[in-house]
N, C-alpha and C positions, 0 to 999 in steps of 0.2 A: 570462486565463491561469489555469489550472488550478494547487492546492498540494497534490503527495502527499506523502503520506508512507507510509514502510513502516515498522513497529514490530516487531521481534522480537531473540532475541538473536544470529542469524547462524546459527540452525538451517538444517536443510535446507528444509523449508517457508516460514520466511522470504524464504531465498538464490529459492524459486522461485515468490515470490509475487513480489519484487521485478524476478527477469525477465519475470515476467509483463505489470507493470505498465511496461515500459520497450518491451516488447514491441507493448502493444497501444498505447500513442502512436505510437509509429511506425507500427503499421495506420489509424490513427483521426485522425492529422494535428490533432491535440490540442494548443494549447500547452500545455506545463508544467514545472513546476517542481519535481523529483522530492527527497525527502530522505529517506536510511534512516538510520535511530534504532537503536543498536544496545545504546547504555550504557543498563543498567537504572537508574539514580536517573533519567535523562530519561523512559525510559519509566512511571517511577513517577507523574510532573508530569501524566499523560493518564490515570491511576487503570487500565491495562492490567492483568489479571490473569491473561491467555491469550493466548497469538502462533500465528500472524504477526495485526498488525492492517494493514488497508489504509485509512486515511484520504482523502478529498478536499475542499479546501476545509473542514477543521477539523472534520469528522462524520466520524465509523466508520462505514464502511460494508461492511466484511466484518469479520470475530474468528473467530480460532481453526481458519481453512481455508483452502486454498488457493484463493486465486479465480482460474478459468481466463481466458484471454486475450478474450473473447469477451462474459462477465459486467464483469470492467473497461472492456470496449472501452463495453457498455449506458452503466455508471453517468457515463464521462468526457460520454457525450454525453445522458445526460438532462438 
């Protein structure tokens, strides 16, 4: 099983990174375990300095853009 996370503070690129990433499990048949972060002192704990961050399994693997459904769909399954 998969651990996301989404890191922003409820911007609008956040709100559409995090449908993203809900979106493309459900194409990709991924288990996981999704958790959006939204209070800054938590996001301060992962040293974030630009949102949205897209985490898996405890690495950043996008910052600072929106990652489309397709690019998450790659990273859930490499």
């Amino acid at each position: 099983m998969k651990h996301i996370k989404v890191l922003g503070p409820g911007c609008p690129k956040c709100k559409t990174t995090y449908t993203n990433v809900l979106e493309a499990i459900k194409q990709s048949g991924v288990e996981a375990d999704v958790v959006k972060i939204e209070d800054i002192e938590e996001m301060m704990k992962y040293n974030i300095l630009i949102t949205p961050v897209l985490m898996i399994d405890d690495q950043v693997k996008v910052r600072g853009r929106v990652a489309d459904i397709n690019e998450i769909k790659s990273l859930l399954l490499a």
